[in-house]
N, CA, C and O atoms as a GROMACS GRO file, in nm:
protein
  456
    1UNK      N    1 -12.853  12.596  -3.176
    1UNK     CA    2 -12.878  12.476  -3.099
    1UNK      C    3 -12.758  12.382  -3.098
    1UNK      O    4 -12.738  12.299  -3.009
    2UNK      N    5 -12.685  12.401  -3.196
    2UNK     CA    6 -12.536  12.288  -3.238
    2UNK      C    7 -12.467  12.329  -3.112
    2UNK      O    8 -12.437  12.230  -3.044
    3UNK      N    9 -12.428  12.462  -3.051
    3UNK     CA   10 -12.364  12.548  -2.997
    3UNK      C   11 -12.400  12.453  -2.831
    3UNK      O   12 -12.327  12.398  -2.748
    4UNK      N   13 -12.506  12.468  -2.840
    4UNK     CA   14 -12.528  12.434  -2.654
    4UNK      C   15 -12.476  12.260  -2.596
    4UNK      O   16 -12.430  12.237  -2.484
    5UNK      N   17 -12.502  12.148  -2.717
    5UNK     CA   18 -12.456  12.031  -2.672
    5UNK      C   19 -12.337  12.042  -2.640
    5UNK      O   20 -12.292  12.000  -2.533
    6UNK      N   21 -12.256  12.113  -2.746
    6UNK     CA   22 -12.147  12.119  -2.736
    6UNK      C   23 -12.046  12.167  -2.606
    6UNK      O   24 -11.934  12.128  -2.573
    7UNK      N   25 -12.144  12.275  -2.546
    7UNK     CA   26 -12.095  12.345  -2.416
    7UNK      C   27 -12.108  12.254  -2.374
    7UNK      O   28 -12.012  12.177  -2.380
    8UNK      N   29 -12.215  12.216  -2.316
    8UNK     CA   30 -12.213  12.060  -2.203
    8UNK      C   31 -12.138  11.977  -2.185
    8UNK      O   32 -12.097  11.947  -2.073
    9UNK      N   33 -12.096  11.908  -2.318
    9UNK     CA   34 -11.994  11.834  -2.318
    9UNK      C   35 -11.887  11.875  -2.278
    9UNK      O   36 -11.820  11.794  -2.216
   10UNK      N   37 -11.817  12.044  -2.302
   10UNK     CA   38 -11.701  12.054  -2.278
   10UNK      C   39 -11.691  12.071  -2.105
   10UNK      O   40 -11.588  12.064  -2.037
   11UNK      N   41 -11.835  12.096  -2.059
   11UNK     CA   42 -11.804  12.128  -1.882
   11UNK      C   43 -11.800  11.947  -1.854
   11UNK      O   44 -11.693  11.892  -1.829
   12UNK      N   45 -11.922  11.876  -1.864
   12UNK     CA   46 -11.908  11.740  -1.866
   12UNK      C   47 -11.781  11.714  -1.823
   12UNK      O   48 -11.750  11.696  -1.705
   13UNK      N   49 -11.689  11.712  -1.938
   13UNK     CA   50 -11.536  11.629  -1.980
   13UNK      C   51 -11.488  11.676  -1.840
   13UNK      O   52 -11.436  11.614  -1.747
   14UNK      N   53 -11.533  11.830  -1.860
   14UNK     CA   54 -11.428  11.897  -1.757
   14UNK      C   55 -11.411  11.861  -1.609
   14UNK      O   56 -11.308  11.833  -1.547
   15UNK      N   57 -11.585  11.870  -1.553
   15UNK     CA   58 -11.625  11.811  -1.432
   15UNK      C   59 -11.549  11.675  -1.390
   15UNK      O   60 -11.501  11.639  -1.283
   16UNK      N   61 -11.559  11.608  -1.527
   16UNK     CA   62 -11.499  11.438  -1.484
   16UNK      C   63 -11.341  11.451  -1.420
   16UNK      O   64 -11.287  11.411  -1.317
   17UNK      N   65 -11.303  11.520  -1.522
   17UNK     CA   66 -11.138  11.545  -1.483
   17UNK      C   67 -11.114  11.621  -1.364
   17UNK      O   68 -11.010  11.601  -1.301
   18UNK      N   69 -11.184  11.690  -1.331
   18UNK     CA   70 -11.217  11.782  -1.177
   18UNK      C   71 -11.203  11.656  -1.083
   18UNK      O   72 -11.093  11.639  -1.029
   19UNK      N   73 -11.311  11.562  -1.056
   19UNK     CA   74 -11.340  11.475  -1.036
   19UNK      C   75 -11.219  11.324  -0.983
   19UNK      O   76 -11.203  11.267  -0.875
   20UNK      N   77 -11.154  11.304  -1.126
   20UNK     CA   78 -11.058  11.247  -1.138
   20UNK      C   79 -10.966  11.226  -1.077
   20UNK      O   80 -10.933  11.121  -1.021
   21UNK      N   81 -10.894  11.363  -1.085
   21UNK     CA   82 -10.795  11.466  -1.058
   21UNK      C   83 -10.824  11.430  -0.867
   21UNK      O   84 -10.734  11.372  -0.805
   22UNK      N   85 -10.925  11.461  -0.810
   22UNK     CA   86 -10.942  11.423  -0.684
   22UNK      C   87 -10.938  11.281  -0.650
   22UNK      O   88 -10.884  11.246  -0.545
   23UNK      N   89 -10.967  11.236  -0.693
   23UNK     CA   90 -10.999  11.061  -0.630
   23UNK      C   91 -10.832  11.010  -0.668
   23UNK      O   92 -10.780  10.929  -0.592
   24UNK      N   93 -10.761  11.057  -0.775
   24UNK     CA   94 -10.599  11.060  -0.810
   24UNK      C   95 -10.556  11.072  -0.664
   24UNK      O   96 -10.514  10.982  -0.592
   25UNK      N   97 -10.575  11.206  -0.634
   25UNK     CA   98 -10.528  11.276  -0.533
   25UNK      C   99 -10.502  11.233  -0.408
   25UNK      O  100 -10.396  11.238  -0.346
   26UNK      N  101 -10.647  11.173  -0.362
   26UNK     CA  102 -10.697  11.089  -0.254
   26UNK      C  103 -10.607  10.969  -0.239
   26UNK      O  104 -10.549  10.941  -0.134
   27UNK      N  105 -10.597  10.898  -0.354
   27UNK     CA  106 -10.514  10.742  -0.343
   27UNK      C  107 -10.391  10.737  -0.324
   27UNK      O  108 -10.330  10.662  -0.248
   28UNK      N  109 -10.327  10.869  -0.436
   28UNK     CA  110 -10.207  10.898  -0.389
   28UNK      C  111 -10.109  10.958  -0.237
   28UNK      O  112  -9.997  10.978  -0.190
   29UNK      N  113 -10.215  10.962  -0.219
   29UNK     CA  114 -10.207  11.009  -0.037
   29UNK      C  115 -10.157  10.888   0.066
   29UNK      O  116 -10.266  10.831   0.060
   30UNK      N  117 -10.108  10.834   0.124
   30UNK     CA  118 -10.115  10.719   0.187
   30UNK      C  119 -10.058  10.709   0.316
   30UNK      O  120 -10.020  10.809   0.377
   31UNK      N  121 -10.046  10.558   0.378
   31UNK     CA  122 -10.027  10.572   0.500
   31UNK      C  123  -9.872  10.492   0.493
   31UNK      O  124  -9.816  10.442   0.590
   32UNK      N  125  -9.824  10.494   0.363
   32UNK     CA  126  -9.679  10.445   0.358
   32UNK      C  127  -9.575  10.497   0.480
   32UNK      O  128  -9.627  10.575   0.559
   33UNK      N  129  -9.442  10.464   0.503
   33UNK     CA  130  -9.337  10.560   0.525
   33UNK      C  131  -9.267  10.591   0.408
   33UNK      O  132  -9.279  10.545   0.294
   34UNK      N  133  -9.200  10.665   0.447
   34UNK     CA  134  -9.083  10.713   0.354
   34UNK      C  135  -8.974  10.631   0.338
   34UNK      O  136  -8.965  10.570   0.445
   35UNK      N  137  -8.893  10.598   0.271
   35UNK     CA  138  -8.766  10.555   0.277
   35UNK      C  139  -8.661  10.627   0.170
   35UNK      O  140  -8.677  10.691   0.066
   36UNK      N  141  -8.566  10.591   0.233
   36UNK     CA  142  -8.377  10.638   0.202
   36UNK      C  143  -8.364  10.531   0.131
   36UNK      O  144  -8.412  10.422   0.163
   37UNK      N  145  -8.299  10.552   0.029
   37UNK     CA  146  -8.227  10.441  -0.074
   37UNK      C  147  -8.093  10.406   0.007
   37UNK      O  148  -8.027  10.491   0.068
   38UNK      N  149  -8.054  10.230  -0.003
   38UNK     CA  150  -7.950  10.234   0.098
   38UNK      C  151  -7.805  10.301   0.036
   38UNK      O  152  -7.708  10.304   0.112
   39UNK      N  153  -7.795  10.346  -0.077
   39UNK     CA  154  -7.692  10.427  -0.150
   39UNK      C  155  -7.676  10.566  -0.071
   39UNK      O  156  -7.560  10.606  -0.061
   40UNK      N  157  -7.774  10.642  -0.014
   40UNK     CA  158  -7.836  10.735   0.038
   40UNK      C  159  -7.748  10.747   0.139
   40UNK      O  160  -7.653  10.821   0.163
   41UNK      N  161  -7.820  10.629   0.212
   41UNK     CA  162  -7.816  10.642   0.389
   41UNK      C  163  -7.666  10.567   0.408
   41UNK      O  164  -7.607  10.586   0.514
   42UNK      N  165  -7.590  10.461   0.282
   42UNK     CA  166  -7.452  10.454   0.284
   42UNK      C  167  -7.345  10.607   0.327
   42UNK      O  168  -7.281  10.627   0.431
   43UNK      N  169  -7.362  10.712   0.182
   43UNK     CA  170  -7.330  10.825   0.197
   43UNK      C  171  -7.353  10.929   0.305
   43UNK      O  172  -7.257  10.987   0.355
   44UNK      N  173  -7.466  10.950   0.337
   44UNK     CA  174  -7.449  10.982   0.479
   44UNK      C  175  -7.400  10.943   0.572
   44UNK      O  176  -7.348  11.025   0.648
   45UNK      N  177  -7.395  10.779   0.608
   45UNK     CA  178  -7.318  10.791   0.729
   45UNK      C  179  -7.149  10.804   0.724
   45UNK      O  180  -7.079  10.829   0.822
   46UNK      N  181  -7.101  10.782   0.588
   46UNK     CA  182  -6.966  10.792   0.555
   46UNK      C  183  -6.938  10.957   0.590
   46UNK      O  184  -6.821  10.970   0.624
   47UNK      N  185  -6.986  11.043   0.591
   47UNK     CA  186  -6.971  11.167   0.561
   47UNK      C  187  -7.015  11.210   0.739
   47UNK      O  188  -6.955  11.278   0.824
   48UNK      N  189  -7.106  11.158   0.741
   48UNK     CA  190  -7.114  11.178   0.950
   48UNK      C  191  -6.990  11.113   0.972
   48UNK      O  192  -6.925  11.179   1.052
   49UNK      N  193  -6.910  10.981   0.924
   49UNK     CA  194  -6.801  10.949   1.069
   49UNK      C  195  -6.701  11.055   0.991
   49UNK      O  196  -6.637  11.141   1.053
   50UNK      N  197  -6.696  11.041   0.881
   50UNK     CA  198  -6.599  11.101   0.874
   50UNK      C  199  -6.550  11.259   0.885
   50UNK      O  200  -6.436  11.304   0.873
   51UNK      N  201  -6.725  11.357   0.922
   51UNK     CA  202  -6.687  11.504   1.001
   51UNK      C  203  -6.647  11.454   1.186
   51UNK      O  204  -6.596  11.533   1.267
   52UNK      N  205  -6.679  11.329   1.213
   52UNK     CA  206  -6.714  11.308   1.364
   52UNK      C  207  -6.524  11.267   1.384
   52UNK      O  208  -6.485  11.349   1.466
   53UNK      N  209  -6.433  11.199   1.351
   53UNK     CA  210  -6.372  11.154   1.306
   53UNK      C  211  -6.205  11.222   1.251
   53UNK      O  212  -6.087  11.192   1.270
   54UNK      N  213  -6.280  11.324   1.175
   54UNK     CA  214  -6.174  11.395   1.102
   54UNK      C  215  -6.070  11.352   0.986
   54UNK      O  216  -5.981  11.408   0.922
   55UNK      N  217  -6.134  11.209   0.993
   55UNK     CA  218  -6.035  11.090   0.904
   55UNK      C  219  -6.125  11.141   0.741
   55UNK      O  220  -6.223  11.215   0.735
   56UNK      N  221  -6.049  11.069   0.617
   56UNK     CA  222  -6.137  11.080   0.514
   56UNK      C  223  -6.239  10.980   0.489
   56UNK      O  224  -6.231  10.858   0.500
   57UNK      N  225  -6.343  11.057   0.451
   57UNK     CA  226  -6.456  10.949   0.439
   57UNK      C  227  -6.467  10.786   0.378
   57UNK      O  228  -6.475  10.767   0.257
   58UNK      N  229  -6.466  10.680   0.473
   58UNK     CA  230  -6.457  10.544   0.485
   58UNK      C  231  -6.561  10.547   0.398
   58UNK      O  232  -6.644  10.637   0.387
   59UNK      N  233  -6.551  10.383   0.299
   59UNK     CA  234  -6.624  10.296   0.258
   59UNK      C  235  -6.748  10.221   0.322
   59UNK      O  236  -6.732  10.112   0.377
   60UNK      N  237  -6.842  10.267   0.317
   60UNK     CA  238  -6.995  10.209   0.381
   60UNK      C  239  -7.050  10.157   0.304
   60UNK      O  240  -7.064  10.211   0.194
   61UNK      N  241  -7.108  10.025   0.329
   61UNK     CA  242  -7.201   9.995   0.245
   61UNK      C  243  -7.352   9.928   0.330
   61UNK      O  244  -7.327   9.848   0.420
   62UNK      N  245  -7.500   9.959   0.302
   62UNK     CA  246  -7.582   9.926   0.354
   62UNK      C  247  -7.669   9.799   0.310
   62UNK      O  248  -7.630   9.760   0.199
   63UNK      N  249  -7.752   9.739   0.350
   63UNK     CA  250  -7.778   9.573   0.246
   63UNK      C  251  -7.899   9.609   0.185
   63UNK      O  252  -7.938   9.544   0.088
   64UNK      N  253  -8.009   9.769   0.258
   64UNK     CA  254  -8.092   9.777   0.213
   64UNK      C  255  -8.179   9.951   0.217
   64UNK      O  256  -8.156  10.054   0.281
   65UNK      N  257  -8.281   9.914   0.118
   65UNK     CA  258  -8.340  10.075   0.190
   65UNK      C  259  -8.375  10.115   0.358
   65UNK      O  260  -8.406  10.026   0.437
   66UNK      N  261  -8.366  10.250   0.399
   66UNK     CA  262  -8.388  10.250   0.550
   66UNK      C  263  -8.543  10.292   0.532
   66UNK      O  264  -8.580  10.380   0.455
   67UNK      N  265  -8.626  10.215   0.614
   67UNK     CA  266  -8.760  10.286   0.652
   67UNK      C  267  -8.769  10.370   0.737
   67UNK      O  268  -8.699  10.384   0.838
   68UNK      N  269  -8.872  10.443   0.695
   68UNK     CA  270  -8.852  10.597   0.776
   68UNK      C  271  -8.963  10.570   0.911
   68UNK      O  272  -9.040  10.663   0.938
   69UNK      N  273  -8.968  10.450   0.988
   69UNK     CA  274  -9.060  10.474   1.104
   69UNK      C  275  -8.962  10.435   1.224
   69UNK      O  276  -8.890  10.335   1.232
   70UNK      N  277  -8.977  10.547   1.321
   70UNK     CA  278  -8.896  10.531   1.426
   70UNK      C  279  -8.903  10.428   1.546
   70UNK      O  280  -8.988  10.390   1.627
   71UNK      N  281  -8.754  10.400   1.512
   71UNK     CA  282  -8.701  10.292   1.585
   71UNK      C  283  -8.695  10.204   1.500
   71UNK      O  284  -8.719  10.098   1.559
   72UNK      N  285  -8.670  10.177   1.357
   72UNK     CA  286  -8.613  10.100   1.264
   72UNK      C  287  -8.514  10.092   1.306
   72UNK      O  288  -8.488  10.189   1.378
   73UNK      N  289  -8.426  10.008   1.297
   73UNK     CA  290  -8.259   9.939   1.263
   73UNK      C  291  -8.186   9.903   1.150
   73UNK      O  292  -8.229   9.811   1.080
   74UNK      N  293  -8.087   9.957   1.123
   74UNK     CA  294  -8.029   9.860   1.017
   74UNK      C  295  -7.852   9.870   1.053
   74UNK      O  296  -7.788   9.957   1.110
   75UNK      N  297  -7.806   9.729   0.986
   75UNK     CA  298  -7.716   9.747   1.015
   75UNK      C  299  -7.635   9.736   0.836
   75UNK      O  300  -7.665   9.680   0.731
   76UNK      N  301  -7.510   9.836   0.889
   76UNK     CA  302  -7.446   9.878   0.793
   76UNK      C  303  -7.271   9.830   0.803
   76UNK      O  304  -7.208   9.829   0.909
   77UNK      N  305  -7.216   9.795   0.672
   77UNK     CA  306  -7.055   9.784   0.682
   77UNK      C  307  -6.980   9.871   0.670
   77UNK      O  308  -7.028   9.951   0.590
   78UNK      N  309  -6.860   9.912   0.717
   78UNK     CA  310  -6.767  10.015   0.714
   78UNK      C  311  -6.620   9.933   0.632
   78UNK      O  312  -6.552   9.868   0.712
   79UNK      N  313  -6.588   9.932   0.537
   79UNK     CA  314  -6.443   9.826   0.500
   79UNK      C  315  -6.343   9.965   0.516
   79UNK      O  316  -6.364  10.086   0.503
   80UNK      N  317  -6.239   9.893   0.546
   80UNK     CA  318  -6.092  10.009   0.572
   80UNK      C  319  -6.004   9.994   0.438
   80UNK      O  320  -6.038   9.904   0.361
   81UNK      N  321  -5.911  10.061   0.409
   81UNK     CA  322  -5.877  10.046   0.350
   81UNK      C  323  -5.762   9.890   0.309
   81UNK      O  324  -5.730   9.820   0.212
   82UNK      N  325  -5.727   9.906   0.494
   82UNK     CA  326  -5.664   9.709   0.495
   82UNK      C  327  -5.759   9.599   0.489
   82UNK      O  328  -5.734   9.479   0.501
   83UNK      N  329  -5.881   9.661   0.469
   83UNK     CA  330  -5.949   9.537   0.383
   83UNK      C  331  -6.058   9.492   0.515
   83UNK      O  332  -6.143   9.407   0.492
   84UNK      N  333  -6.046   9.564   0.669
   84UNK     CA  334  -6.120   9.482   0.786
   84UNK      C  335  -6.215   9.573   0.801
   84UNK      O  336  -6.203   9.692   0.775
   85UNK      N  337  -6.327   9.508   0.852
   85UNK     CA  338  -6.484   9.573   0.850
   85UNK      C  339  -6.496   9.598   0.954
   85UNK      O  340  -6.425   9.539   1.035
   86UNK      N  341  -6.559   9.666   0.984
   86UNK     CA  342  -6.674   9.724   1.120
   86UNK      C  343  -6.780   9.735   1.103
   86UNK      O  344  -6.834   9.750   0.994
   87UNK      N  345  -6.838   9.729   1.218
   87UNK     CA  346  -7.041   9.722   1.222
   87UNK      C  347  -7.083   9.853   1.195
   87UNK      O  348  -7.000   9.942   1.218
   88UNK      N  349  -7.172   9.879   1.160
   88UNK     CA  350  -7.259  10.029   1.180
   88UNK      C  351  -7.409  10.001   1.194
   88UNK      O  352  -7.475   9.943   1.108
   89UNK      N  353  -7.455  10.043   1.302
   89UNK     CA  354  -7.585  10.011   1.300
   89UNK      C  355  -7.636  10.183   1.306
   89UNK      O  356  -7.601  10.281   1.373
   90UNK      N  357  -7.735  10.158   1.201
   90UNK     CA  358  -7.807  10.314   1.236
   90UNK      C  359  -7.979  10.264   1.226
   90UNK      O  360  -8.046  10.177   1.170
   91UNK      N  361  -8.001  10.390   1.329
   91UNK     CA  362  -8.095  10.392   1.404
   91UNK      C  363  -8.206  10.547   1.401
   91UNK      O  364  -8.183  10.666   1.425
   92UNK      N  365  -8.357  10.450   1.350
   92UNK     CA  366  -8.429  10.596   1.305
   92UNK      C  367  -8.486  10.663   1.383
   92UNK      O  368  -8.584  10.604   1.429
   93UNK      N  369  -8.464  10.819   1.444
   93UNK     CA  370  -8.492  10.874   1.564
   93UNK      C  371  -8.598  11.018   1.553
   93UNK      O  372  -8.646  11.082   1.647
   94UNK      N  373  -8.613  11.039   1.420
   94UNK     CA  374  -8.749  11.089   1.379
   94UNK      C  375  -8.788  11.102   1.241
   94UNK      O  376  -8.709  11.104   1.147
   95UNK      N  377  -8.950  11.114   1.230
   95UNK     CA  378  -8.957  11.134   1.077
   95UNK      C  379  -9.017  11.212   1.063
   95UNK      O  380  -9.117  11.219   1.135
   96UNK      N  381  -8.993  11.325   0.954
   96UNK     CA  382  -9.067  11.452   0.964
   96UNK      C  383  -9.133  11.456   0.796
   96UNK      O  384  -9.054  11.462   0.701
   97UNK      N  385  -9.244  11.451   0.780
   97UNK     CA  386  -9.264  11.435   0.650
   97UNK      C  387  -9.186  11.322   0.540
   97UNK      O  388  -9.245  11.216   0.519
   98UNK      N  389  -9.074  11.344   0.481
   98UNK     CA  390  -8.998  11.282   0.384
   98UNK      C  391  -8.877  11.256   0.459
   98UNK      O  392  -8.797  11.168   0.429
   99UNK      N  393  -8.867  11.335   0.555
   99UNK     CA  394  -8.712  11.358   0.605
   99UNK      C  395  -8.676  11.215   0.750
   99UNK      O  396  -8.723  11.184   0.859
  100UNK      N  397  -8.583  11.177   0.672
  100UNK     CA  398  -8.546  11.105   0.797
  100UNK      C  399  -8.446  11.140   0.874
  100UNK      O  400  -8.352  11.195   0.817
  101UNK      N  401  -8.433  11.115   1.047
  101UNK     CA  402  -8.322  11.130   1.083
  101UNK      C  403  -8.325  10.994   1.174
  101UNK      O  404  -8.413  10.920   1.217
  102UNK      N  405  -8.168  11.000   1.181
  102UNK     CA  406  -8.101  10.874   1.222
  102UNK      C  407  -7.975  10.879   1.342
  102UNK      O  408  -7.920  10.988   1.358
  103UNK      N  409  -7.944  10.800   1.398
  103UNK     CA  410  -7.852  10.847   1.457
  103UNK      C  411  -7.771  10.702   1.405
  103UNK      O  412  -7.830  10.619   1.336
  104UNK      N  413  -7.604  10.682   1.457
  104UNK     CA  414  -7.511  10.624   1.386
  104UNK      C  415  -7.417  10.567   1.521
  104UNK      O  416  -7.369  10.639   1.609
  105UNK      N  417  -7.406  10.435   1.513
  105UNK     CA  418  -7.320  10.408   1.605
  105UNK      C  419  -7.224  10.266   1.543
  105UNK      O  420  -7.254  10.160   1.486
  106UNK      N  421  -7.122  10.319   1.580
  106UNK     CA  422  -6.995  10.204   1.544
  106UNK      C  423  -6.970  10.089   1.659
  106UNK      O  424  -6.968  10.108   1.781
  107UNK      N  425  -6.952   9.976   1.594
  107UNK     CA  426  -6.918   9.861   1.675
  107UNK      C  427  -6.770   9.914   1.763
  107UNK      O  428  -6.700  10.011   1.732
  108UNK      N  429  -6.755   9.851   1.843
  108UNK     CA  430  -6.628   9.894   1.893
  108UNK      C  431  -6.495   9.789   1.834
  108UNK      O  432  -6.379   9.827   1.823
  109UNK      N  433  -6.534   9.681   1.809
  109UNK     CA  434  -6.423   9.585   1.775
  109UNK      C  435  -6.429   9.619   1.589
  109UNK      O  436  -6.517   9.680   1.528
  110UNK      N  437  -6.354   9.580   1.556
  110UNK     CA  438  -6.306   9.564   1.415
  110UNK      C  439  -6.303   9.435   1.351
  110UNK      O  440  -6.194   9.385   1.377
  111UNK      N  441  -6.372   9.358   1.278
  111UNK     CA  442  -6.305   9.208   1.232
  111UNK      C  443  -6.186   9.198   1.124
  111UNK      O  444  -6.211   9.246   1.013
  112UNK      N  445  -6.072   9.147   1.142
  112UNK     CA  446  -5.923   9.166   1.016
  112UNK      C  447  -6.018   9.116   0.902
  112UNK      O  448  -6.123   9.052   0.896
  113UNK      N  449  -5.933   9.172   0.818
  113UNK     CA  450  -5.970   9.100   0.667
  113UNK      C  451  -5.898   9.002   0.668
  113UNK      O  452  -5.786   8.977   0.710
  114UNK      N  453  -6.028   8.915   0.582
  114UNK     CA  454  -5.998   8.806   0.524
  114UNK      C  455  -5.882   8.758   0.462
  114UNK      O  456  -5.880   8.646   0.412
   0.00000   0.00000   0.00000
């Protein structure tokens, strides 16, 4: 008779964690987007101008993470090595699960350094 509470309990425990384990599951699911760390989406676009380009990969820096829902904006800095910036605005053009893609466009003017 010791034998049978004991089973119960161990399906019990088990069921709960079955249980658990789902409603975990469920919450963790969401209707978030994804986002790129702006360290991320810095390095990428340095590495796009600079295959587009042929030059060595420029200094980018971004102000923030990119959200992954299309038609976000952000705009990004490019510094040269004489010290003068350019715009970069990139632009989110699909999201596939985790994956973002973006497309990348440069200001045309340059501002001198400071």
């Amino acid at each position: 008779m010791t034998g049978l509470p004991a089973g119960r309990s161990i399906l019990t425990i088990a069921a709960v964690g079955v249980l658990l384990t789902g409603c975990s599951a469920s919450v963790d699911i969401g209707e978030s987007e994804p986002t790129m760390s702006s360290d991320k989406v810095a390095s990428l676009v340095s590495e796009k101008l600079a295959a587009t380009t042929g030059q060595p990969k420029p200094d980018i820096s971004c102000p923030e993470d990119l959200v992954g829902k299309v038609g976000t904006t952000m705009r990004c800095k490019l510094t040269a090595d004489d010290g003068s910036t350019l715009g970069v605005t990139v632009s989110v053009t699909s999201v596939k699960g985790n994956q973002i893609n973006f497309d990348i466009e440069a200001d045309a003017t340059a501002f001198p350094a400071s």
